[in-house]
C-alpha positions in Angstrom: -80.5 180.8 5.5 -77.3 180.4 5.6 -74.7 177.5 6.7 -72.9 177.6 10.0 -70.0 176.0 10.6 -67.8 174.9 13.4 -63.8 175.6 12.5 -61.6 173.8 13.5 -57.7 175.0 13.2 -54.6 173.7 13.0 -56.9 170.2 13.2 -54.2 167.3 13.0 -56.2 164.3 12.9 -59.4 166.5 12.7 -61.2 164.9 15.9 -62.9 167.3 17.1 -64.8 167.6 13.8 -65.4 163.9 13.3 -66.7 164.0 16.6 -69.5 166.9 15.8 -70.3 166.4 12.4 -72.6 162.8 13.4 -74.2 165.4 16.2 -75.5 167.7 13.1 -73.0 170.5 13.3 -71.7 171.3 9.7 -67.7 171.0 10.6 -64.3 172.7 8.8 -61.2 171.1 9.7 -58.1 173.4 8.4 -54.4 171.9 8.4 -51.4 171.7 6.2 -50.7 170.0 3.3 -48.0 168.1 5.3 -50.1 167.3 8.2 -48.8 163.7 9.8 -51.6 162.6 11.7 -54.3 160.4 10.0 -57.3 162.3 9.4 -60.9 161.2 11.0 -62.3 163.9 8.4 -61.8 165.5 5.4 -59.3 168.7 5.9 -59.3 171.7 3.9 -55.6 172.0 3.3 -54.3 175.5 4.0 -50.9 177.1 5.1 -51.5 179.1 8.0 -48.0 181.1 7.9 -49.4 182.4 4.7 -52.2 185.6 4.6 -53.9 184.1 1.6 -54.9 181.3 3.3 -56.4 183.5 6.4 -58.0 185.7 3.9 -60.6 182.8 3.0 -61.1 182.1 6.8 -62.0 186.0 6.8 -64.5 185.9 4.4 -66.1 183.1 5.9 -66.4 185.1 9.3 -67.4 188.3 7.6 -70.4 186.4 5.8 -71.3 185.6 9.8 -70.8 181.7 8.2 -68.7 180.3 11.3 -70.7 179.2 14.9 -67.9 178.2 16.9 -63.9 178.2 16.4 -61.3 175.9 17.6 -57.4 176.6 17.2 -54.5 174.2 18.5 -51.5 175.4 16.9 -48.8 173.9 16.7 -46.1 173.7 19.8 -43.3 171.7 19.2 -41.3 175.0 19.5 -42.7 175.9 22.2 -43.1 173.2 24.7 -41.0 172.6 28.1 -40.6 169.6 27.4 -37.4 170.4 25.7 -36.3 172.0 29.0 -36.0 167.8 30.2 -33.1 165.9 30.0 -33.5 162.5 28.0 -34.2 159.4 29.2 -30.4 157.3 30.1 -31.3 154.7 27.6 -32.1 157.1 24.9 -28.8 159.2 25.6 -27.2 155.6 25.1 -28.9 155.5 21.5 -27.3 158.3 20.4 -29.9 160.2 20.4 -29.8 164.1 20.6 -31.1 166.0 23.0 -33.1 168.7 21.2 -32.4 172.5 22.3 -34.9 175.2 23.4 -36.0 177.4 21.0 -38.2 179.9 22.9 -37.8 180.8 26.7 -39.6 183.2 28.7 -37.2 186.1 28.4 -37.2 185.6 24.5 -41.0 184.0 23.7 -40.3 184.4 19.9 -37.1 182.2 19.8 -34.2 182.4 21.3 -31.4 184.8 20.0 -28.8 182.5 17.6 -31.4 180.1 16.0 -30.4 179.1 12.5 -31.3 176.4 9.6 -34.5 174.0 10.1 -34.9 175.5 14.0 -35.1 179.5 13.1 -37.9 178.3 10.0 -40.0 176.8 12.5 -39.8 179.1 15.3 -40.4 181.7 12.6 -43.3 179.4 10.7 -45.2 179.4 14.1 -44.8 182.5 15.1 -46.3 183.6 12.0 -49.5 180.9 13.0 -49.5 182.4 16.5 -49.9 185.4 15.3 -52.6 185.1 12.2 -54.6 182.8 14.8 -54.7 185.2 17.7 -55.5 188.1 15.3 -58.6 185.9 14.2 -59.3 184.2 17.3 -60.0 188.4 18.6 -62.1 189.1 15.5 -64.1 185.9 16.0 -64.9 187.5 19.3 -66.3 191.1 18.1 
């Protein structure tokens, strides 16, 4: 029979598999190469803005190998909480208050983003997209 496995995108510290895999579930936590956080878990180091990488994640659901699927992608583009004014003492520490890059009239960034801002708006939008596509097929 074959192996089912619990996925678990876009993991960061891969909790959520440290966290099953004691409880028998046979776990795959999937993040970057540059991921920051200190992993709980082995991760199976993939770039998600890439199709390769989804192509292998494919496979694995086509071979009916994955149980369950978790995604968390990344949202430091996205949040609100760039909407927020900074904290006074932080303002007085020179440090920068960082601009929006999506809004709700322009979801996949707004218009004028250039540099390091437009390759990560453009770099998640790429993850949105592969993991919603996927997340669907999981679905089927």
């Amino acid at each position: 029979s074959k192996s089912l496995y619990v996925l678990e995108l876009c993991a960061g510290s891969a909790g959520l598999s440290a966290e099953l895999f004691p409880l028998g579930f046979r776990t795959v936590a999937v993040d970057h190469a540059g991921n920051r956080h200190r992993q709980k878990t082995p991760c199976l180091e993939l770039d998600l803005t890439k199709e390769s990488s989804w192509k292998l994640l494919y496979r694995l659901l086509r071979e009916g190998q994955i149980y369950f699927t978790h995604g968390a992608p990344p949202c430091g583009t996205a949040t609100r909480a760039r909407d927020k004014p900074l904290p006074q003492k932080l303002i007085d520490a020179g440090v920068k208050r960082p601009e929006p890059l999506r809004s709700e009239k322009f979801p996949h960034g707004v218009p004028g983003l250039t540099g390091y801002d437009a390759e990560r708006v453009q770099q998640a939008n790429a993850i949105y997209q592969h993991m919603a596509e996927f997340l669907l097929e999981c679905h089927r």
